[in-house]
N, C-alpha and C positions, 0 to 999 in steps of 0.2 A: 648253430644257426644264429644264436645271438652275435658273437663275434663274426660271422658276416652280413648280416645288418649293421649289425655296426662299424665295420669298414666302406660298407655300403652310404651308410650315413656321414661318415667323413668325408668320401670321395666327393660328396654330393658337394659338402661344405665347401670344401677346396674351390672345386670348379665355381660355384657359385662365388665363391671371395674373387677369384682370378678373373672371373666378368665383370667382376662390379670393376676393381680395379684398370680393366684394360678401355671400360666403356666412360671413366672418370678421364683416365688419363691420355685417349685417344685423340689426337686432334690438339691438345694443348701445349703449352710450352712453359716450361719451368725458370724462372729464372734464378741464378746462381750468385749471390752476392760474393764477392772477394775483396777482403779486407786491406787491401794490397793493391803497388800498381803494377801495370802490362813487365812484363818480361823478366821480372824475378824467381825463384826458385817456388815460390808460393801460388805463381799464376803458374810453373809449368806443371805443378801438381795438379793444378785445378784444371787445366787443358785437358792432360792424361786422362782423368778422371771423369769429362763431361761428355769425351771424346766417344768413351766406350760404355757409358751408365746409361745411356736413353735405351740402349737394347736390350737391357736385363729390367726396363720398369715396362709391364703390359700397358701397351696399347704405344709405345716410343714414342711420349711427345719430342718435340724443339725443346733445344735446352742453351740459352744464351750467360751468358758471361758481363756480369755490369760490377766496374771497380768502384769501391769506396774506401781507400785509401784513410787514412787519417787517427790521431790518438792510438796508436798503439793497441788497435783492436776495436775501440771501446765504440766509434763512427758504427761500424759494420757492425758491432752487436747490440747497441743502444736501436741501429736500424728495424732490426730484428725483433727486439723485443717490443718495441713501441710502436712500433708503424706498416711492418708487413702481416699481411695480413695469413692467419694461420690456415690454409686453405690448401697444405700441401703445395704447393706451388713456385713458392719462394725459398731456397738453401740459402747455406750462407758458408761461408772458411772464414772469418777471422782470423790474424795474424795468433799464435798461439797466445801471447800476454794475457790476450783478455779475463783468460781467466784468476789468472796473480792478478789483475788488478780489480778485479771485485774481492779477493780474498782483502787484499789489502783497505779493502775501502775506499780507494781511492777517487777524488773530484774526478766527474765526469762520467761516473758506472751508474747508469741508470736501471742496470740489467742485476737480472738474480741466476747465476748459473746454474744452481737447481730447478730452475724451470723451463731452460731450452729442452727440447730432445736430440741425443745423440745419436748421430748414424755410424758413429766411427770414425778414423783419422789414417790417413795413408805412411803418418811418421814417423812412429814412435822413438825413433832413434834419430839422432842431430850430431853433428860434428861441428863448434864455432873454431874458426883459427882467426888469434889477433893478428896481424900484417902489418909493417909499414912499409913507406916507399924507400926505394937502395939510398935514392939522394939524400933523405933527414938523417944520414949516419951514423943508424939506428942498429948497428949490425948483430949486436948482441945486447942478453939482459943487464949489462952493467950499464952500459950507452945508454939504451934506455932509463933506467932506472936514474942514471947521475941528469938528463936532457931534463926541463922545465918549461911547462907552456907545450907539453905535444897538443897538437890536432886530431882528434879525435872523431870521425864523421858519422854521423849517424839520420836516417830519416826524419824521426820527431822524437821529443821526449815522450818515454813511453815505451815507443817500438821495442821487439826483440833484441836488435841488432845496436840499440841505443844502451838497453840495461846488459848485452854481452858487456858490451865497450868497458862500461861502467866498474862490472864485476874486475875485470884484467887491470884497470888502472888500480882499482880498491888494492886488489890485491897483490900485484905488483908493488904498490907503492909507488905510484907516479907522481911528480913534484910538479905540482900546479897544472893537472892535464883540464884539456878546455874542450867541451865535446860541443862540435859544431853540427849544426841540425839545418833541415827542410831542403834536402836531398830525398831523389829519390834512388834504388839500387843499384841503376847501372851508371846516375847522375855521381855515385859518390867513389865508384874504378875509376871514373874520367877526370873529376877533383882530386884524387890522389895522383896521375900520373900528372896533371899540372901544376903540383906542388899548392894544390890549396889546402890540402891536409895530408897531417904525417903518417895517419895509420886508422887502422877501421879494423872490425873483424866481420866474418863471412863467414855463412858455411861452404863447407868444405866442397858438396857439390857444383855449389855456386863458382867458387874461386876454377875449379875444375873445367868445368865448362862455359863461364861466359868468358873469362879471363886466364884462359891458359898459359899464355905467355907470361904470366905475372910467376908463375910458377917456373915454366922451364926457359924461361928465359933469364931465370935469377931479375926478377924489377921488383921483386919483395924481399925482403926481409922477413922471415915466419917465425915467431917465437912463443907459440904456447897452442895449446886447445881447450877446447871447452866440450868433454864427452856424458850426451845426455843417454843411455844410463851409464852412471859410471862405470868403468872398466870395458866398454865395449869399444875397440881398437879402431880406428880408420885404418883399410889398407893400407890405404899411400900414405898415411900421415901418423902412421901409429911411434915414430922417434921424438915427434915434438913432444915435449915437457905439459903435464894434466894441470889447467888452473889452480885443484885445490894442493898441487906442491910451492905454490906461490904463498899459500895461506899462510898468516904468521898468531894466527889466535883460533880461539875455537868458533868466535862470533862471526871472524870471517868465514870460515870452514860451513858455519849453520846456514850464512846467506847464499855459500855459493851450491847447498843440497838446498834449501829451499827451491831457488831458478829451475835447476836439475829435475826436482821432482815434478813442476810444474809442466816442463816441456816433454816430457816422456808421458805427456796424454795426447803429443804431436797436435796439429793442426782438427781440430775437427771441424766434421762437416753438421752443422744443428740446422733444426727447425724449429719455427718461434713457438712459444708455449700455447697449448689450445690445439695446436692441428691436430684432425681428428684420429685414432688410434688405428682405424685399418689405413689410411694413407701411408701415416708413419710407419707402420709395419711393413707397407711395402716400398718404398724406397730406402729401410734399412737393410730389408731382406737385396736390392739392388745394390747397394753396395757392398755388402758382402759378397756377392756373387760377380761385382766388378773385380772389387781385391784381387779373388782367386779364377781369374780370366786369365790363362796363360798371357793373349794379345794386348791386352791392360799390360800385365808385368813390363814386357819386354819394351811398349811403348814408354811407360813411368822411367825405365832404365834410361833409355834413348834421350826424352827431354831433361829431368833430374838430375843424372847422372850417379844415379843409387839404387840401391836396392829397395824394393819395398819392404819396411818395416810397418805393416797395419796394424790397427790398436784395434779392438773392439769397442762396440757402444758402451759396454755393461763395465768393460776394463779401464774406459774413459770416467765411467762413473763414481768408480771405487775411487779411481785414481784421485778424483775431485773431493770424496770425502776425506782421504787422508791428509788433504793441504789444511793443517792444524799446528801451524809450527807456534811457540811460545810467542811472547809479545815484544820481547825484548829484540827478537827476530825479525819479528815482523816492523818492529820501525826504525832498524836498520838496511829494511828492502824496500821502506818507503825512500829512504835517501838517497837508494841508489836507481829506484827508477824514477825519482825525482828530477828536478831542475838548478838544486842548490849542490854546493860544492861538495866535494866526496864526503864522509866521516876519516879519522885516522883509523888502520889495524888497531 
């Protein structure tokens, strides 16, 4: 008798949580910060995902998309934590960095990452490949490695795709590489084919689908990858050479597991600290239930060009307290997502 009352009394719960939540969120519209601009690998995550989330949160509000671009994360998550209001209402994706750069300490983190809440992340696994163009005559690591003054393109200092850049020349050993910035993703495929820079690196989905012909058309030069977790292979790209074979110390080796461990919490989706606990609850519990949408999947494959690799919130969180690397580490990761010139191996 007891244990049906008491199923009794849970049922009750439930339904009563699932009215509050559908009569909150009925009618309204969410908006989705993205730390990032239109047409990148990071907005087609964010598409995938806003595409098919308003139908797993009760009561389906409107769910719009507003870019904030800028600092390597830090725009979109300083936004987050200081000025949206925690109301449920407001998500956000930050480009993944943000979070290395609060570990770091770094000018400009106004945010504390133990105080967002996590809903999860769509990516826990990343593929960078460095690239240059066939014309810088770049064709192998020796070429490279002897060439001085490469170009190196990157959005801002900061961004992900700026501290990839960074890592591959560190470690490479590249002689006087110059890494040019305030591009944006698809502005820095169009400055490479016009010869305004020699090389950049990309993920792998990216290079795949926005830029296919860079690939099977041989208009790059590919010499290395960057696999976030280690040992997890790209299909296509599992022959290229793993950055940390480029390493030539242990310090380089520690910088380029720090990056690694950082981005294997992939992109996550937060809400600003404060929003109230059954909200939160239920658009974590919507993304999880996005994740594992057959029609999500297939759609994330479609724009992406990958698999979904989801993180969980809780696995996001751990992940966050492990980033504890020594000090000697840590400000040799300032130098590289810095703006001053490499360290030597």
């Amino acid at each position: 008798m007891i244990t049906i009352v008491s199923a009794a009394i849970l049922l009750l719960i439930f339904v009563a949580e699932a009215a509050i939540g559908q009569s909150f969120y009925e009618g309204k519209t969410i908006t989705m910060i993205a730390g990032t601009e239109p047409g990148g690998t990071l907005d087609m995550r964010t598409r995938a995902l806003t595409h098919f989330l308003k139908k797993h949160i009760p009561g389906e509000p409107t769910i719009i998309t507003e870019y904030m671009p800028g600092a390597g994360g830090r725009k979109a998550a300083n936004f987050m934590y200081r000025v949206a209001r925690p109301d449920g209402l407001t998500m956000a994706t930050p480009v993944s960095g943000f979070l290395i750069l609060a570990v770091l300490k770094e000018p400009g983190v106004d945010y504390d990452i133990g105080k967002f809440i996590y809903l999860g992340a769509p990516d826990g696994v990343a593929h960078y490949i460095f690239h240059s163009r066939k014309e810088a005559g770049l064709s192998d690591l020796d070429k490279l490695r002897a060439a001085s003054g490469v170009r190196i393109g990157a959005q801002a200092v900061g961004h992900t795709i700026y501290v990839v850049g960074r890592l591959f020349a560190y470690a490479l050993g590249l002689k006087d590489a110059r890494f040019v910035t305030g591009y944006s993703g698809v502005e820095l495929d169009g400055a490479l084919v016009r010869g305004e820079l020699d090389a950049r690196p990309n993920l792998a989905e990216t290079l795949v689908r926005r830029t296919p012909e860079f690939v099977e058309k041989g208009l790059m030069d590919l010499h290395g990858i960057l696999e976030a977790p280690a040992g997890k292979k790209h299909p296509r790209f599992s022959y290229l050479p793993e950055i940390a074979s480029f390493a030539r110390s242990e310090r380089a080796r520690g910088v380029i597991e720090m990056f690694r461990a950082s981005r294997v919490t992939g992109g996550p989706y937060i809400l600003p600290p404060g929003t109230p606990k059954e909200r939160a609850d239920i658009l974590k519990e919507a993304v999880r239930k996005t994740f594992n949408d057959p029609a999500y999947q297939t759609e994330y494959k479609k724009l992406v060009g990958d698999d979904l690799a989801p993180v969980t919130a809780d696995e996001i969180e751990k992940a966050i307290g492990a980033l504890r690397p020594d000090s000697e580490i840590i400000e040799l990761y300032k130098k590289m997502v810095g703006p001053g010139p490499l360290p030597s191996q």
